[in-house]
VEXZALUM-360540 format. One record per atom (N, C-alpha, C): x, y, z; residue in three letters. Coordinates in pm, whole numbers, padded with zeros to 5 digits, always signed. Layout:
// residues N
XYZALA ...
***
This chain:
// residues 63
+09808-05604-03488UNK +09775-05708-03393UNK +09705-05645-03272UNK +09587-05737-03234UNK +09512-05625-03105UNK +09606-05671-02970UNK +09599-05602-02902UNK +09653-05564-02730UNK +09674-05729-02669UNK +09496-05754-02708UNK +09483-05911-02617UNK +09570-05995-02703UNK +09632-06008-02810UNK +09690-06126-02899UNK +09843-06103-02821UNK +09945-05975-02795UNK +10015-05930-02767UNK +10080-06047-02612UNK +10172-06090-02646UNK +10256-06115-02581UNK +10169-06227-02449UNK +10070-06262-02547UNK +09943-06362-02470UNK +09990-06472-02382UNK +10103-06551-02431UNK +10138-06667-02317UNK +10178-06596-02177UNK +10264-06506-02209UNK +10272-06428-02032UNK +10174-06353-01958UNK +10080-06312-02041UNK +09973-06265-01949UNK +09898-06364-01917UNK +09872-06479-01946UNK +09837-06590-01970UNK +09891-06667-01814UNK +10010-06645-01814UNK +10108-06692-01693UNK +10092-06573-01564UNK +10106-06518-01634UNK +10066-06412-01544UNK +09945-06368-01498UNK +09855-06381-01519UNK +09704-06410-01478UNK +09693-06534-01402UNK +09725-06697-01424UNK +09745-06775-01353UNK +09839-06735-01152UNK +09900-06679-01188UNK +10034-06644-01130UNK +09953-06556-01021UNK +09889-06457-01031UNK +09803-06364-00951UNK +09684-06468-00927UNK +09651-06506-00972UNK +09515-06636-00933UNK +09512-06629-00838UNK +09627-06779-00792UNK +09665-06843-00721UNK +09728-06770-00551UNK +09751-06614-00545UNK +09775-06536-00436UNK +09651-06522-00436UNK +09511-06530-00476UNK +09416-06481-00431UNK +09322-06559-00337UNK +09317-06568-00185UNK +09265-06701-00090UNK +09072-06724-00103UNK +09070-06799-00135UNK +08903-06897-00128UNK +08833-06759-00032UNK +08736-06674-00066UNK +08641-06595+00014UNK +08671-06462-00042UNK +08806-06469-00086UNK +08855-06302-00123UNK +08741-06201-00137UNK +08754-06095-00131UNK +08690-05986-00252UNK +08817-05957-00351UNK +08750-05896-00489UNK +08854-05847-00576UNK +08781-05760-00646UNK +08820-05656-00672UNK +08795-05513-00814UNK +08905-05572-00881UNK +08861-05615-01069UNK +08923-05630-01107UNK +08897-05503-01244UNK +08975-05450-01262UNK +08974-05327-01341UNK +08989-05352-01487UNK +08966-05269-01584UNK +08984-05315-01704UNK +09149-05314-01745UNK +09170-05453-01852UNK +09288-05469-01927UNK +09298-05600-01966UNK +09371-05628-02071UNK +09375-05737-02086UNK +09441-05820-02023UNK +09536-05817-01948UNK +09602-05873-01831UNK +09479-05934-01712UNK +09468-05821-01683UNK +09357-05841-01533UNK +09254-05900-01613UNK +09220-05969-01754UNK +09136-06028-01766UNK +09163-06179-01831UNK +09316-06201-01813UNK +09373-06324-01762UNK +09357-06343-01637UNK +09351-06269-01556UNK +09341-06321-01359UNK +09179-06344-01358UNK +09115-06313-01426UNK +08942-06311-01388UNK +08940-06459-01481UNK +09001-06471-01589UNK +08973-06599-01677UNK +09052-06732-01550UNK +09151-06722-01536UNK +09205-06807-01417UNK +09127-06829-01303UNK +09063-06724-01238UNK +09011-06775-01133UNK +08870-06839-01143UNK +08828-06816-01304UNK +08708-06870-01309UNK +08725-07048-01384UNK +08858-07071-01356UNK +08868-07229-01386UNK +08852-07312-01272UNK +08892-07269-01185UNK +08836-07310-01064UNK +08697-07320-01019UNK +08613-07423-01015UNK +08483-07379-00990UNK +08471-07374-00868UNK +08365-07260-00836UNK +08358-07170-00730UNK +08400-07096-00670UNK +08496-07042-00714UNK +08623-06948-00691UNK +08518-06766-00738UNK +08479-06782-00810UNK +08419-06653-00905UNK +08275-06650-00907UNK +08260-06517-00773UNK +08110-06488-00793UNK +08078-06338-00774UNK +08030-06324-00936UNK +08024-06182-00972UNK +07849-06108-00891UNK +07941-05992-00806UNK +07826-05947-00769UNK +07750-05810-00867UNK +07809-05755-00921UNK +07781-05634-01031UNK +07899-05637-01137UNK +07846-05609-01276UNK +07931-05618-01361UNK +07873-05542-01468UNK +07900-05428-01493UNK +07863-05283-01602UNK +08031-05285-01669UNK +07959-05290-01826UNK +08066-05204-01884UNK +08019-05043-01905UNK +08108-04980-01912UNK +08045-04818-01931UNK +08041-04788-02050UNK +07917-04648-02089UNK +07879-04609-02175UNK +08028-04570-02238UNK +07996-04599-02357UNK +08099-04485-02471UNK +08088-04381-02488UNK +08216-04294-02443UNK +08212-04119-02421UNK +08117-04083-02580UNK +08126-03994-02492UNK +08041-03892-02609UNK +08189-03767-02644UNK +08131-03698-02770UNK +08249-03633-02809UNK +08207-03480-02739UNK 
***
């Protein structure tokens, strides 16, 4: 089972849950995980809440 399927209703709640501490203007670094990408999915139900100023995923190491 992958990471994101894992125990999904509470991160789920838990992404909601951190949302909602975050006030209208914030800044936020939201880092990689599947958690912190329940709090980025939550705050983007809100419209206008979420405005991405740069967004890179990084290269895949080399060996």
């Amino acid at each position: 089972m992958a990471r994101r399927q894992l125990a999904q209703p509470e991160k789920r709640a838990s992404g909601k849950a951190v949302a909602a501490l975050i006030p209208d203007g914030a800044s936020v670094f939201i880092n990689i995980g599947t958690t912190t990408e329940e709090v980025a999915r939550a705050l983007a139900v809100v419209s206008g809440r979420v405005r991405l100023g740069y967004l890179r995923r990084a290269p895949p190491a080399t060996p």
